[in-house]
N, C-alpha and C positions, 0 to 999 in steps of 0.2 A: 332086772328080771323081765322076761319075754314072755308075755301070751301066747297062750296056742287058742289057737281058734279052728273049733271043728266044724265045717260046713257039709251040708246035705247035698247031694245032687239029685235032681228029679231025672223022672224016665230018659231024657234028652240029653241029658248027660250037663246038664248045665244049673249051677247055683240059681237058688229060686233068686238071689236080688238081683242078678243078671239078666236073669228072662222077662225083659221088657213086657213082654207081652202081657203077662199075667197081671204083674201091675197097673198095668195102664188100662185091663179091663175091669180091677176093680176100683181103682181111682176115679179114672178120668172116661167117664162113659158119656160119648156126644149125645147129642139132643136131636129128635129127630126134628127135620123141617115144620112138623104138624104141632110139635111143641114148642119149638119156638114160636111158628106163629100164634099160639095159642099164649106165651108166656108174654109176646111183646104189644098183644092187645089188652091184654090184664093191664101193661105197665101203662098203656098209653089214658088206659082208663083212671088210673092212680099208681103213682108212683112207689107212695109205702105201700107194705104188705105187714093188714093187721093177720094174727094166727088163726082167725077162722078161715078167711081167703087163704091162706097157704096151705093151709088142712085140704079144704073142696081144689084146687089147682093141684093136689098132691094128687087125690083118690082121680082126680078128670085126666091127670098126663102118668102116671102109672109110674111118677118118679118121687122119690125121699123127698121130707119136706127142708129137709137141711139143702138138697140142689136148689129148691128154690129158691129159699131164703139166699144162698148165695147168689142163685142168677140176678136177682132184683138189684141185691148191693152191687153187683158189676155194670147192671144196666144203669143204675144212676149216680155211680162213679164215670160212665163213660156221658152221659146225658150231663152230667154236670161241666167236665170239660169240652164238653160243643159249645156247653152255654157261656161256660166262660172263652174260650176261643170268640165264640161271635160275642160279647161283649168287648172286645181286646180289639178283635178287627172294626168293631165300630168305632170305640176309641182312638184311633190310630189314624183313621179317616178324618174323623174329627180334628185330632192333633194336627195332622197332615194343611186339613182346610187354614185351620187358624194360625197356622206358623206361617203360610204361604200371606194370609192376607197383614200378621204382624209384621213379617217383611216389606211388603209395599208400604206400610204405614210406616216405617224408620224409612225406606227410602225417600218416601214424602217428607219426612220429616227432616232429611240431611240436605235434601234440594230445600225447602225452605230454608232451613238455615243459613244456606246460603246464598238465596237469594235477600235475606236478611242483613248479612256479612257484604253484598255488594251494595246495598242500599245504605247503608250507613258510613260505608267508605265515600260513596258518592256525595252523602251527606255534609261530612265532613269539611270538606272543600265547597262552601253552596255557592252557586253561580244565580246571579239574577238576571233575568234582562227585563229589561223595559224599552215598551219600543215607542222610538220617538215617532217616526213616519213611515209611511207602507214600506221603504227600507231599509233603512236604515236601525241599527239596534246599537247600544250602550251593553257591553260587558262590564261589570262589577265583581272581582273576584273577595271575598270576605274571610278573615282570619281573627279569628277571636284570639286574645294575648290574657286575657286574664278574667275566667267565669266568673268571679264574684262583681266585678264591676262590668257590666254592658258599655260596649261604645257605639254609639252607633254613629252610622256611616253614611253621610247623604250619599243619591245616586243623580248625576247629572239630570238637571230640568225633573227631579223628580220630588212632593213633599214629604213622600215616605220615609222613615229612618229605618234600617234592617239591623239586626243584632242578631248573631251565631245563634244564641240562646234563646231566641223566640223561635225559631226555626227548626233546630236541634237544642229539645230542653236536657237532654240527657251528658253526661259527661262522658269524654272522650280521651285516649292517653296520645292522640295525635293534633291536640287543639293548637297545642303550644307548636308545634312544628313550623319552621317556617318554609309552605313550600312555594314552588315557583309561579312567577305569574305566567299569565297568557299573552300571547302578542295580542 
């Protein structure tokens, strides 16, 4: 079943929902410059708007008190997104600073490591010397064969005994290894 729909046409030959015009001057009527600036020092002065301040703002700008009540809710819909924007771009700076400087600190931290991983390596293998005369030196290359029991090791003309394990107390999975000596 199809409706009929009978429409009007005004003087202009044109359906009144058509005619923009008419609408939009009862709708949507701007604000003049004097009222805005008069609305956005009320706002600056306080944000809410209790009913008496919309009442005296209504009879001082010669507009409905329902436009102001709206203008206030758009002005601190928009006041509230700067404010959150500038909390977001502060945050973001911030984020920015501290990721920048947690990265140097893992950098720092993986060259450590590894200056850790070569000191231990070096460890592993301990070379002593002792010097007998202004030139002469004695190399002692030291290989621990089994941690539970210490051996120690004299070093030519020397009374000290060395043992892997006073030196490097920590356990190692290349103790046992037997690697090469030095000329």
């Amino acid at each position: 079943m199809k409706h009929q729909r009978f429409t009007e046409v005004d003087d202009n030959g044109l359906v009144p929902a058509v005619n923009n015009n008419n609408n939009r001057d009862k709708k949507n009527k701007k604000f003049t410059s004097e009222q805005l600036d008069c609305l956005e020092r009320s706002f600056q002065e306080e944000t809410t708007l209790d009913p008496d301040r919309k009442m005296k703002l209504s009879t001082e700008l010669g507009l409905q008190p329902r436009q102001i009540a709206v203008w206030f809710q758009n002005r601190r819909a928009r006041w509230k997104a700067k404010q959150l924007e500038h909390s977001y771009n502060t945050l973001k700076q911030d984020y920015d600073v501290i990721s920048r400087e947690n990265q140097k600190l893992q950098d720092e931290v993986m060259k450590l490591k590894g200056m850790l991983m070569e000191q231990a390596i070096r460890n592993q293998v301990s070379t002593v010397y002792t010097e007998i005369s202004g030139e002469e030196a004695i190399e002692s290359t030291v290989i621990a064969e089994n941690h539970n029991h210490p051996i120690p090791i004299p070093i030519a003309e020397c009374s000290y005994h060395f043992n892997g394990e006073e030196y490097y107390p920590y356990p190692s999975p290349v103790w046992g290894v037997q690697l090469p000596s030095y000329p």
